[in-house]
N, C-alpha and C positions, 0 to 999 in steps of 0.2 A: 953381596956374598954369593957365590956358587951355587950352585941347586938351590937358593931360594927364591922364595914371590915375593916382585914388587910390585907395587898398584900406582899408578900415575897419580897427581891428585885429581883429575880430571872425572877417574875413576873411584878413587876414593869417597863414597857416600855411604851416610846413613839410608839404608831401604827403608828403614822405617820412616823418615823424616821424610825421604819419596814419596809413601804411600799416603803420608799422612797430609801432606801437601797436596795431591792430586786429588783424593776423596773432597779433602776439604776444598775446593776449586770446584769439585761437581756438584757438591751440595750446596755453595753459596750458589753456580748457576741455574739451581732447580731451584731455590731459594725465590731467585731473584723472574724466574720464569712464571714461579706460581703467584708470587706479589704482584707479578705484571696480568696476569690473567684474574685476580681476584679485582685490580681495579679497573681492568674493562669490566668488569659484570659488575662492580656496583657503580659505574658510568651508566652500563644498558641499563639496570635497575633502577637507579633513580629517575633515571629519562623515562622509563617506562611507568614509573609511578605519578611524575609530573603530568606525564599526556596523560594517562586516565581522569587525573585528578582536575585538570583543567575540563576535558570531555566529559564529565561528570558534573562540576559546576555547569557548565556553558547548556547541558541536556536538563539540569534541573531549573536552572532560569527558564528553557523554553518550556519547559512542562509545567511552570509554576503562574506562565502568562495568566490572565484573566480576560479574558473579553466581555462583550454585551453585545444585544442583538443591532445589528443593522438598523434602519429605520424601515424598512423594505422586507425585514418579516412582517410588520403587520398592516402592509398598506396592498390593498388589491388592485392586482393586475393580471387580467385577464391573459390567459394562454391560449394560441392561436389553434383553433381546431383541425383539425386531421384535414388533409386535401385528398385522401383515398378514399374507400369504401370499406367500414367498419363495422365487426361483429356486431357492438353494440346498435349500428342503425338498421340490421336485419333483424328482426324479433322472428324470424324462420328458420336460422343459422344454428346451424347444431353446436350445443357449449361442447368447448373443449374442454380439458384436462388443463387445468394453471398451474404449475408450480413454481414457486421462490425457495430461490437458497441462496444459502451464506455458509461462511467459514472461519473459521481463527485457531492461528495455532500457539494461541495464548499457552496451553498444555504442554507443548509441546517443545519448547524452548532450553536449553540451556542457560547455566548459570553465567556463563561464559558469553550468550548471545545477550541475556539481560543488560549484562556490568556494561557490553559496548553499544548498545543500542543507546541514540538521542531521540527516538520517539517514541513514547509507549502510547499502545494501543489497545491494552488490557484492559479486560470487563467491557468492551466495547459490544459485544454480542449479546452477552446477559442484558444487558443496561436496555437495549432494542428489543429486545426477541418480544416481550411482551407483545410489542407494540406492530409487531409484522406480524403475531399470529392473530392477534385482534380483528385485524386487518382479512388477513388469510381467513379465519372465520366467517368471517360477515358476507363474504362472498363465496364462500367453496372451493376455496383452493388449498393449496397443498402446499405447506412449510417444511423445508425440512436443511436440519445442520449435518453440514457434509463434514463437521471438522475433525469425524474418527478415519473419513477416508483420506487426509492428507499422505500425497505422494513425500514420504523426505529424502528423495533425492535431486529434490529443487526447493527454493526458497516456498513460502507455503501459496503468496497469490496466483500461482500456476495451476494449484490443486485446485482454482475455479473451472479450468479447461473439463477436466475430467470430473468434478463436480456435475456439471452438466451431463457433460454427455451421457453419465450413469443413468440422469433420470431420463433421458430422452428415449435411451433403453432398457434399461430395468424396471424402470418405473410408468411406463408407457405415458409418459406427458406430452400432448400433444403442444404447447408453449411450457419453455422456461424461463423465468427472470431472475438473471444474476444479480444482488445486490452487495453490494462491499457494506459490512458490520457496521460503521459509520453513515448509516443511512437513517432515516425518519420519517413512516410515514405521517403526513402533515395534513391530508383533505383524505379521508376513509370514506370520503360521498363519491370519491371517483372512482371508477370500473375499471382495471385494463382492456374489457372487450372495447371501450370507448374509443382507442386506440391502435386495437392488434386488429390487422388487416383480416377479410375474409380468407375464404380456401379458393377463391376462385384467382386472390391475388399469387403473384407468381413470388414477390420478397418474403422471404425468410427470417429474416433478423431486423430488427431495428436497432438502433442506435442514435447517440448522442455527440454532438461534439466536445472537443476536450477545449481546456483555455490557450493553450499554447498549439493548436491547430492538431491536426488528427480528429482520432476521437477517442473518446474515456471510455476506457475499459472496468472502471467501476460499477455500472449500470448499464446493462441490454438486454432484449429479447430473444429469444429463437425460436423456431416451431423445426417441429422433427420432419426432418427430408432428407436428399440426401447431399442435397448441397449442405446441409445443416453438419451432416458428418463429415463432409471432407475437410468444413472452414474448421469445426475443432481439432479433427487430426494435424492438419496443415499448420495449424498456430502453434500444435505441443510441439510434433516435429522441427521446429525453428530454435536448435539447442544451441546456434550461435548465440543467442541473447540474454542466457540463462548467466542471472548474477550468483558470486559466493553467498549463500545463504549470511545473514546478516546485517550487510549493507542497506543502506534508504531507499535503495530502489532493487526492483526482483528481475526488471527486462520484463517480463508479461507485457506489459504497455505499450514498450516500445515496438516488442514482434510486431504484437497488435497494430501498432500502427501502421509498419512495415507489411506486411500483409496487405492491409486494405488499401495502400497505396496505390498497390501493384496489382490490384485484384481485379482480371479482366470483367467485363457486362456489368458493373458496378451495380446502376440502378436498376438490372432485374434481377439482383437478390436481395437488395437494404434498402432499407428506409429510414432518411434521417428527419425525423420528425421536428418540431423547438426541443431545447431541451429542457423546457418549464415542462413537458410532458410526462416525463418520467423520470429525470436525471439531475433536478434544478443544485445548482452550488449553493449553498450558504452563504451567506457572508457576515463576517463580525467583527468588529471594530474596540479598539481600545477607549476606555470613559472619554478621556481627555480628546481622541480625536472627535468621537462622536458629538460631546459639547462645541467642540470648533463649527464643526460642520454645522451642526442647526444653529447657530450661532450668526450664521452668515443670510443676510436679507437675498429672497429668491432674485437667481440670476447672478448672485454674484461669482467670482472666480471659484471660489470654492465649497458652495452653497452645496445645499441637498438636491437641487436638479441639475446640475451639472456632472455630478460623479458618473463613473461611465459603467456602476451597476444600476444603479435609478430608473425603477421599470426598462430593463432589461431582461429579455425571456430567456435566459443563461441562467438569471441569479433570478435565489427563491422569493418567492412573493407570496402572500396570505394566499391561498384558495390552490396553490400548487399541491401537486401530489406527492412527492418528496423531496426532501432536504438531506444534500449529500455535503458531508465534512469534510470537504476534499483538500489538503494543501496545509492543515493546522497537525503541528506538534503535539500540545495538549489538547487531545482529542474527548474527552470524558466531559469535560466544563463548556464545550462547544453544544457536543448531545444533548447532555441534560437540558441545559436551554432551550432547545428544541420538544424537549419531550415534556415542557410545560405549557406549551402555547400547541401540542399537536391536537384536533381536533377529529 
């Protein structure tokens, strides 16, 4: 018709049934976007509750181990005397200043470092402390817990660095000795002057070797010099090796060993003494292995004198001056063992 509108059919639609068609097309795609993001995250989630819950079984078995002592905590073996010139062999030598420290940042932990941690090493301070101020008494030295000075912007066994060096100047100690919380003293008849060289000696620190070569940084000495303060700056300055707080290991160790690797005049500033001196390993053994072994007529393959700790001046022996827990998971059930046979 003339002056009228035609519409194609092409043209001919409902808008409504348009609009209602395209909504409902972007809703079922957000639909289908958000169904697809809800079961990636309860993928991640479950996977994330599996791993803990396996790391949490797998941390409670190793914390739940039991051991007993070696046979070599209560059999003596004599520890090879110092080859320098020792405080204790002058009776003319002016006493120094002794101090011992420790640390733990059992306090200091989150909930979150807890849940992922596979080795606890809580109450491990209290459980000793007795037992190192006893000590620290009976000879006039000086104990002291550095665990309110922990540095947290490193895992906490770094905060020994600076542990020290506070007492070497704050606290004018002329020797300090570092001990890791997991330590024991086990013969309270021995002296450190027995051991720590005179002032006429030119070394500085002594040390221990570690099991896997280097040396352990859980147990040393230092006398204040200033070789003394460059070695602790120079170790903290080594922020390549600094691990994410939490992990099993902190790197402190490893600097340390890096470090002395490298460290030119070696033997005119250290002295590595045995380490039945001052630093002896523990050792402890499951029932059933311990039966086997004495089990076995001397000399045989797998007898008690053939194990390669068996009067070894590494590993601790009756009449040692302490027992270190070094390398054990469930660390609390190792100590106490120790703190019933310490004398």
């Amino acid at each position: 018709m003339p002056g009228s509108l035609t519409f194609s059919p092409s043209h001919h639609r409902d808008p409504y049934k348009r609009r209602g068609n395209s909504v409902g097309g972007r809703c079922c795609q957000a639909m289908k976007s958000i169904l697809s993001k809800l079961t990636v995250l309860r993928i991640l989630l479950f996977s994330l509750t599996v791993t803990i819950s396996i790391h949490r079984i797998y941390a409670n078995y190793r914390g739940s181990q039991v051991f007993v002592h070696a046979p070599i905590h209560t059999l003596d073996r004599k520890c090879p005397e110092p080859t320098y010139p020792t405080i204790g062999s002058d009776p003319t030598h002016p006493q120094p200043k002794i101090c011992l420290t420790t640390l733990t940042d059992e306090l200091e932990r989150s909930w979150l470092q807890k849940l992922l941690r596979w080795r606890n090493f809580d109450g491990l301070l209290q459980m000793t402390w007795s037992n190192k101020q006893s000590y620290a008494d009976k000879y006039g030295y000086h104990l002291f817990d550095e665990s309110k000075n922990l540095d947290r912007s490193r895992p906490p066994s770094w905060s020994k660095i600076k542990a020290v060096r506070r007492l070497l100047m704050e606290e004018n100690c002329d020797w300090v000795w570092w001990v890791d919380a997991d330590t024991v003293i086990m013969n309270s008849d021995k002296r450190l002057e027995d051991f720590l060289p005179t002032n006429e000696s030119p070394q500085d620190l002594l040390l221990s070797q570690d099991h896997n070569g280097g040396f352990n940084a859980g147990g040393w000495l230092i006398r204040f010099s200033p070789f003394a303060l460059e070695f602790l700056d120079t170790w903290w300055d080594m922020k390549d090796y600094v691990k994410p707080t939490g992990l099993a290991k902190s790197g402190d160790n490893d600097a340390f060993k890096a470090m002395l690797a490298k460290l030119p005049e070696f033997d005119q500033h250290i002295l590595v003494p045995p380490r039945c001196t001052f630093n002896s390993f523990a050792y402890f053994m499951y029932e059933d292995r311990l039966a086997k072994v004495l089990s076995q007529p001397e000399g045989a393959e797998d007898s008690l004198q053939v194990q390669p700790w068996y009067l070894n001046e590494a590993f601790y022996h009756k009449g040692d001056l302490l027992a270190h827990v070094a390398g054990y998971d469930n660390k609390e059930q190792p100590v106490s063992l120790l703190l019933e046979i310490a004398q």
